[in-house]
Backbone bond lengths (Angstrom), bond angles and torsions (degrees), N, CA, C in turn:
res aa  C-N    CA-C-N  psi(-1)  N-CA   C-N-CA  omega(-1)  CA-C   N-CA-C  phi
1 X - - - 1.445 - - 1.526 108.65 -
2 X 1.207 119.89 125.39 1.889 133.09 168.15 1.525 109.49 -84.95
3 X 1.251 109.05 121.18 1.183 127.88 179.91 1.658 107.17 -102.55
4 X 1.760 104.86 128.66 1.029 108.40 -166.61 1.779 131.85 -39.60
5 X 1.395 114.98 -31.70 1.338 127.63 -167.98 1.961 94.67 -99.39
6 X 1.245 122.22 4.03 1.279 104.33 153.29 1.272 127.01 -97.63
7 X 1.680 114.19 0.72 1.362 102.07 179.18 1.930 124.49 -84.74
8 X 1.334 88.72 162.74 1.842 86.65 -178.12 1.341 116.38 -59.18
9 X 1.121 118.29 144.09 1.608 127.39 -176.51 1.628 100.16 -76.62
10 X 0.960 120.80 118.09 1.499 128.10 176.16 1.739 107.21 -62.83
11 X 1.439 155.03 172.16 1.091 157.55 141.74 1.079 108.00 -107.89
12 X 1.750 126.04 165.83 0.730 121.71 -173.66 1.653 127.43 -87.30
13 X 1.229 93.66 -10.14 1.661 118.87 -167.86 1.625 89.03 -87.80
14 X 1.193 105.91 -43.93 2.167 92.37 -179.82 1.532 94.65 -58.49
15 X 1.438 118.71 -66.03 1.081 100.64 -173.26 1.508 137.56 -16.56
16 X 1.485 106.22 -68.98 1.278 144.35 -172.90 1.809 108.02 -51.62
17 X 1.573 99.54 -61.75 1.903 97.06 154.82 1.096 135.76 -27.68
18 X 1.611 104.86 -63.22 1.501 130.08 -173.12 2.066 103.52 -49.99
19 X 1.445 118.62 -42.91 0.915 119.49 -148.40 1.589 95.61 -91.71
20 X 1.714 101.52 -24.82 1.445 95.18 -153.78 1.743 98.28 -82.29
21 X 1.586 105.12 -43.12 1.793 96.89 143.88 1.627 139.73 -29.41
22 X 0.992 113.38 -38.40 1.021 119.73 -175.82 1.384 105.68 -75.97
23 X 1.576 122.81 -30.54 1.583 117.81 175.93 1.305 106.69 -28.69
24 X 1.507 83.57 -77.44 1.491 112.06 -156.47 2.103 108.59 -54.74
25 X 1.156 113.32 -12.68 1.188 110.72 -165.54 2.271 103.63 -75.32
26 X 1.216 95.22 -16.16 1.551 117.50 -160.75 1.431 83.98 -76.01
27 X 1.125 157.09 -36.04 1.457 173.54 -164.01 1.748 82.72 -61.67
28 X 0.764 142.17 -99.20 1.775 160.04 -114.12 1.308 105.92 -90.93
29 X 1.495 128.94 -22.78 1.631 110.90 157.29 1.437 98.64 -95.21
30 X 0.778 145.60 11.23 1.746 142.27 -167.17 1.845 84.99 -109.87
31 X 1.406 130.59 -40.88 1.260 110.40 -176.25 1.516 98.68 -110.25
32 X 1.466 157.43 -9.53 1.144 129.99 121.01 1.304 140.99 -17.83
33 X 2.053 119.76 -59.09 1.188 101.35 167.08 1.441 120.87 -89.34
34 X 1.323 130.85 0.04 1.420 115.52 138.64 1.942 137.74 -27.48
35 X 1.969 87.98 -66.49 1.527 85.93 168.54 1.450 109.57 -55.94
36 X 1.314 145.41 -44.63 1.161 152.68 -131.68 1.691 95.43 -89.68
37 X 1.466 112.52 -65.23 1.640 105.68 146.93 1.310 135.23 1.42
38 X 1.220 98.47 -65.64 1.814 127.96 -156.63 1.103 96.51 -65.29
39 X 1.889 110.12 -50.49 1.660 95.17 -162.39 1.457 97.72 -99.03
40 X 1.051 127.74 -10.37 1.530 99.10 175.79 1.796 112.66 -75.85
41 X 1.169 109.01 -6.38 1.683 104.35 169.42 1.227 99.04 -76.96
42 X 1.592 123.88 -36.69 1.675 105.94 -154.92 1.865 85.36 -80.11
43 X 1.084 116.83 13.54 1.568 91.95 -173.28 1.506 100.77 -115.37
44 X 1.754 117.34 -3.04 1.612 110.64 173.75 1.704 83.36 121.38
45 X 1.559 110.70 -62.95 1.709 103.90 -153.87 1.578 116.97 -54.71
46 X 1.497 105.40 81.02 1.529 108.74 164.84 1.204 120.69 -55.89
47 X 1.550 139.27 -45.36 1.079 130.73 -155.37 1.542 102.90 -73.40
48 X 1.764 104.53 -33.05 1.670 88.10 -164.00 2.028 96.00 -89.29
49 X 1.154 115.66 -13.14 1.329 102.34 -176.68 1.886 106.10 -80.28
50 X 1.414 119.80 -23.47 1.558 103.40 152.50 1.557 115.04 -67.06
51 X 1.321 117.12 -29.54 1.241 111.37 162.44 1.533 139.77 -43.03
52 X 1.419 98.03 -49.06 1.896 121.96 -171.82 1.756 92.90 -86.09
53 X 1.474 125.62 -23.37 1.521 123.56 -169.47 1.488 96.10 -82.58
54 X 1.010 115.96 -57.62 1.786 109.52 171.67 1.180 123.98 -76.89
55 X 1.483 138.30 10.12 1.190 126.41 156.52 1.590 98.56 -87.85
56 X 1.404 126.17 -18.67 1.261 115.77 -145.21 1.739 77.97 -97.43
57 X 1.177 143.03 -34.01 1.309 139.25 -152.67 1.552 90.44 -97.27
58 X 1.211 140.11 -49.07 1.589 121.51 167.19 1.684 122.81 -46.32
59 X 1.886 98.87 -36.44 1.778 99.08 -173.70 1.826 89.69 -57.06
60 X 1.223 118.45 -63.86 1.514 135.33 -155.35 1.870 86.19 -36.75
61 X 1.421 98.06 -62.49 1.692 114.01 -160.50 1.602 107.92 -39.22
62 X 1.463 111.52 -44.02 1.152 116.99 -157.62 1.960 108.92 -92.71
63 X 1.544 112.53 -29.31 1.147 113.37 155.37 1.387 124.07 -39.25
64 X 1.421 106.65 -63.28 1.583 124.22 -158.24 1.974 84.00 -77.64
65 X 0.957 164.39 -57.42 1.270 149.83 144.63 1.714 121.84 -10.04
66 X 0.776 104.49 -75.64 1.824 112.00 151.35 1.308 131.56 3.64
67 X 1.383 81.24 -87.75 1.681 117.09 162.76 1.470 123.67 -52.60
68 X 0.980 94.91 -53.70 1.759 104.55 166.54 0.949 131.84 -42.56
69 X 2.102 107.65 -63.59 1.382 93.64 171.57 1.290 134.14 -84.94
70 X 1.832 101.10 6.37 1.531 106.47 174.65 1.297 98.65 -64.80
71 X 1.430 139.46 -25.88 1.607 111.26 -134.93 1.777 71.05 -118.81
72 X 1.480 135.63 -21.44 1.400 123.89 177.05 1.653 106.67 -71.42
73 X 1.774 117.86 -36.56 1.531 107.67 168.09 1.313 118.27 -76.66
74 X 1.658 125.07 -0.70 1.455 106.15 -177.01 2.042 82.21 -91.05
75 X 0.854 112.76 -64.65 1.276 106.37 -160.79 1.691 120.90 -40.39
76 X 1.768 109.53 -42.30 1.498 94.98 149.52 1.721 137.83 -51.95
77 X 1.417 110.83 -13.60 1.058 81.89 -164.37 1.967 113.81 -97.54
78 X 1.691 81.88 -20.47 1.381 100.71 148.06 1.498 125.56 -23.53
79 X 1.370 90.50 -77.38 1.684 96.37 -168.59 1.279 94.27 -55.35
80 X 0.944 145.17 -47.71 1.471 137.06 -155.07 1.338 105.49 -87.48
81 X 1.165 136.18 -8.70 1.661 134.97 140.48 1.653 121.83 -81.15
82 X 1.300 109.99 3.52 1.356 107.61 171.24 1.715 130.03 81.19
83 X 2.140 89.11 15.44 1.425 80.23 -161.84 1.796 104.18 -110.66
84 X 0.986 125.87 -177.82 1.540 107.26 -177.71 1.379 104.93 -112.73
């Protein structure tokens, strides 16, 4: 069991990394199921490449949501510790 006053003090700058990584991470299933797209058209299979295009545009959707409100709750909570 972790008891509250043993855990590591987060900074704000890890924070701030963590998230700004995380942008960029939203990139790589958005151009995975693209390629993945691609070839199932060049191969005929429409149904599953509208298939693989909307799973791949909800994964993207729901990342970039994610992310967001991580970096909208880190920044509140910031302000409310006073830090910039």
């Amino acid at each position: 069991m972790i008891i509250a006053d043993e855990l590591p003090e987060i900074s704000s700058e890890t924070l701030k990394d963590l998230i700004k990584n995380a942008k960029y991470t939203v990139v790589f299933p958005l151009l995975a199921g693209t390629w993945q797209t691609a070839n199932l058209i060049s191969s005929s299979q429409y149904a599953l490449a509208i298939v693989c295009a909307t799973t791949t545009v909800l994964t993207t959707l729901i990342l970039i949501g994610t992310i967001s409100l991580s970096d909208w709750f880190g920044r509140l909570s910031f302000e409310e510790k006073g830090e910039s």
